[in-house]
N, C-alpha and C positions, 0 to 999 in steps of 0.2 A: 424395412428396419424392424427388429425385435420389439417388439411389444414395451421390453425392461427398458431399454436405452431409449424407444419413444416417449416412456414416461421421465426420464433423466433430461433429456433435452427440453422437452416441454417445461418440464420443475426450473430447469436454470434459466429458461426468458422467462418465466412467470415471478420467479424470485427476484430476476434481473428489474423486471418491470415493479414488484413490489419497494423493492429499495430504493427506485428513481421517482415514484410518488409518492411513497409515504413514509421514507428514511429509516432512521434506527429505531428499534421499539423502544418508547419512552420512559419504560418502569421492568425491572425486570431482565434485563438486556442479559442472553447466554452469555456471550464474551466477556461483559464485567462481571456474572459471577465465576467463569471458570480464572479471572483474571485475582477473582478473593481468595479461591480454595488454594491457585497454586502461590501466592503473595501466605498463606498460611503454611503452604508445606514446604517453605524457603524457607522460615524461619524456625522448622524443625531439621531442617536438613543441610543450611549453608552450614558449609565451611572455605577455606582458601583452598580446594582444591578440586582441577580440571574432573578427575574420575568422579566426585560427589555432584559433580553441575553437571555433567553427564547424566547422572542416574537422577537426577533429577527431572532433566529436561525428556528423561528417554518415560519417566513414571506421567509426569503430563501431557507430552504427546502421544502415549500408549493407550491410556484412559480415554481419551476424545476422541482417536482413531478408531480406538473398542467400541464408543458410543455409535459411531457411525455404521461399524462393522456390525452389528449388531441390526442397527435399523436395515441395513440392506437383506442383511439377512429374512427379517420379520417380513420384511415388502418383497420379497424375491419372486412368488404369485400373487400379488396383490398389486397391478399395474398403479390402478388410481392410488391407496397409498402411499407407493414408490413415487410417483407426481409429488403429491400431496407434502411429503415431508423432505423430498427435494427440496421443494420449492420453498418452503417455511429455514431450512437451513442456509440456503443463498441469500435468502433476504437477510440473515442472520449474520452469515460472516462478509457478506460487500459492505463498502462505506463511499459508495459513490454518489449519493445525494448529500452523506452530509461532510464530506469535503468539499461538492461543487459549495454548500451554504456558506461553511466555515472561510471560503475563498471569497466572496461574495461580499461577507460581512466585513473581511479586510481590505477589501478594496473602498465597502464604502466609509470607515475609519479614516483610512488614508486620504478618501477625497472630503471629507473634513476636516482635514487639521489636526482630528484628535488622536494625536501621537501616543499618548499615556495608555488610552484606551486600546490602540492598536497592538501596544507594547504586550501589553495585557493577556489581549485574544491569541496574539502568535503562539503562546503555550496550551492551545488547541488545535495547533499543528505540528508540532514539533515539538522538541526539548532543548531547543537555542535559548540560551543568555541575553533576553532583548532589552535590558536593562538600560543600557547607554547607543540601543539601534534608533537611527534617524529613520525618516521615513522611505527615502532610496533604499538603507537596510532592509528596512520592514518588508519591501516590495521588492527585495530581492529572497530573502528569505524566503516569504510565503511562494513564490513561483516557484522556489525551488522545492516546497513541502508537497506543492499541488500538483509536480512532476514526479518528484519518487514515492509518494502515496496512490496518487494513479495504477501506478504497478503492484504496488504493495497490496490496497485494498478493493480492486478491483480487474486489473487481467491475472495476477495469479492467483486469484481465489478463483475465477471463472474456468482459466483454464486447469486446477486440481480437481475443478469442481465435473469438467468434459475425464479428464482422464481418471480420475480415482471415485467420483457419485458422491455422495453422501461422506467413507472416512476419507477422500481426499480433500473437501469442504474443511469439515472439522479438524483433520489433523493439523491441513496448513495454516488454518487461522489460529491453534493452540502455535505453532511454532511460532505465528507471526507475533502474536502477545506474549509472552518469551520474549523471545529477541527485543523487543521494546522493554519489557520487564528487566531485564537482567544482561542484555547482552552488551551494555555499553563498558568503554573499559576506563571504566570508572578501578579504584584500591578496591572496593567490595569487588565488584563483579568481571576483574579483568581474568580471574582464574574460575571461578565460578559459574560464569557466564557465557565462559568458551563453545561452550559445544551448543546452547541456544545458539550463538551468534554465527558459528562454522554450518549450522544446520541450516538457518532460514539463507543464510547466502546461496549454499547447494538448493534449495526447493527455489528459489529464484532467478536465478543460472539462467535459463529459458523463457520464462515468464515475462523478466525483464526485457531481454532482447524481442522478444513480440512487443511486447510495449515500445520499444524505439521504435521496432520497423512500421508500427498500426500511426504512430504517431509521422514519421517522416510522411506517410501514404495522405496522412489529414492534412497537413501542414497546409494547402493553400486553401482550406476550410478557416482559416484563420490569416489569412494575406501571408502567408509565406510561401516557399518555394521547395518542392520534392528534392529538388540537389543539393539546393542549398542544404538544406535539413540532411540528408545524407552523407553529404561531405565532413558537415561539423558531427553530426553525429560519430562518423566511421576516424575522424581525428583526433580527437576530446575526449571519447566516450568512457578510454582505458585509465584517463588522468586523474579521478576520483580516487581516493581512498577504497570506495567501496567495490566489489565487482560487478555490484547490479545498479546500485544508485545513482551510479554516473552514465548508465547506458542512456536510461531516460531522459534525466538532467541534460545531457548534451543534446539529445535529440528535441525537448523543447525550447533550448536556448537556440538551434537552428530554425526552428518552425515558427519561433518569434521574430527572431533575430536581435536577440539580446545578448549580454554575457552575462553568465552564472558564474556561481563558485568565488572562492574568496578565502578569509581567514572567518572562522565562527567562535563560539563560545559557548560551552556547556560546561555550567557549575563549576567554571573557575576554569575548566580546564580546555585554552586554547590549540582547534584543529586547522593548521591551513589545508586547505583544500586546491587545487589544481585550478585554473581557470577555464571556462567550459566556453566556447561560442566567442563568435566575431564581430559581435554587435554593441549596442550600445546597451548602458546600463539600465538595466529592467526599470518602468514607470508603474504609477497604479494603472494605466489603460491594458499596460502588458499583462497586468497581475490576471483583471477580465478578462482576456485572449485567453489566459491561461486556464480557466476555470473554463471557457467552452470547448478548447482543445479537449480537456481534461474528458467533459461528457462526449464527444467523439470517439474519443481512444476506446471508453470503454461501451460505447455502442460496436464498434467495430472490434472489438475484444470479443464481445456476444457471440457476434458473427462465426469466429472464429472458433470458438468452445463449441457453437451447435456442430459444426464441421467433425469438429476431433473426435466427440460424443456420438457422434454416426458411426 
């Protein structure tokens, strides 16, 4: 193996390993500030219109992409380096220690009773309306954040991070903060936030679908069943709204054996959603299934970026 790509694959288990013990940086964090400059250059730049969200989204993912291209560049004889801020960027754009917490923290809510509190926290995973959600809600919802953020922030950042080094890292985590920034279609951002929203779908096209198949492979790491899990998977998977969110979504609702999916609520504005899986409706013990499925997927996601990166 090249020297370059020895230090790339090492930087992403060292990164990988950084984020699974010691989470997001506490003070300072890249992503919330690259999430302030572009939350500042919307507001010099929206308008109602698809070409101006465009050149938006094409000026923030360019920049980050640049930031990356650039590092690769610097490091391109500089093996250790090249490690070195690999590794410091992976820990930077995964979020998979602290979704396994944020999952954690909602299970343990839900097995106390305290609803209000749980109601609460859910808008640490999502951007659901949990206003008038029971606690069956709460514990369907959160399995379902803890399934489409799996992919989100940790196999397709791993795997940009195997195929593109350093700007595929950054570029894909600016797109991913984007699309959460602006891509919902909400009157502001239903024209504005098109092409965030049409882009992080395209960068996860793939990603996702590793993500079901890593997860169907787990699934009796969690007392389910590889068919089972494939069957609903390969039935459900396309019934989402989304083209990636429902890959996963159904493939943990087979690997539990739960049913996902439902009618939701964001900021007034009601999405039904398809019904995913054949099972019964998610408890807080599935919620905990879900949260170590979650750290499975993305060990064997690792696995898989070291592979690609060779």
């Amino acid at each position: 193996m090249p020297l370059r790509q020895a230090a790339t694959t090492a930087g992403l288990i060292t990164g990988f390993a950084a984020d699974a013990l010691l989470g997001d940086p506490r003070r300072g964090h890249p992503v919330a500030l690259f999430g302030t400059a572009a939350a500042a250059l919307e507001r010099r730049l929206w308008a109602d219109s698809k070409p101006r969200g465009a050149a938006y989204a094409g000026i923030c993912v360019g920049v980050a992409t640049g930031l990356g291209v650039a590092a690769q560049a610097v490091t391109r004889r500089r093996p250790f380096a090249r490690f070195a801020l690999t590794a410091a960027a992976t820990w930077i754009v995964l979020g998979g220690r602290g979704l396994a917490t944020e999952g954690a923290e909602m299970a343990r809510l839900l097995e106390s009773d305290d609803v209000p509190a749980a109601r609460e926290r859910l808008s640490h995973l999502c951007a659901r309306d949990a206003t008038e959600l029971d606690s069956a809600e709460l514990a369907r919802a959160a399995t379902e954040s803890i399934a489409e953020n799996t992919s989100d922030a940790v196999v397709a950042p791993l795997f940009w991070g195997a195929v593109g080094g350093i700007p595929g890292l950054f570029g894909y985590r600016a797109l991913n903060t984007l699309d959460a920034m602006v891509g919902y279609r909400s009157p502001r951002y239903e024209r504005f936030g098109w092409a965030s929203a049409r882009a992080d779908d395209v960068a996860n096209l793939v990603p996702s679908r590793i993500g079901a198949a890593l997860t169907t492979l787990s699934a009796p790491l969690v007392g389910g069943q590889v068919r089972r899990t494939w069957r609903v998977w390969r039935r459900y998977g396309a019934l989402h709204p989304s083209p990636n969110a429902g890959q996963v979504e159904a493939a943990f609702a087979g690997a539990l054996d739960v049913q996902l999916g439902g009618t939701n609520s964001y900021g007034g504005r009601t999405e039904r959603r398809g019904t995913l899986g054949e099972g019964r409706a998610p408890e807080t013990a599935d919620l905990r299934r879900a949260v170590r499925l979650s750290k499975v997927v993305g060990a064997a996601a690792l696995a898989v970026a070291v592979v690609v990166a060779r």
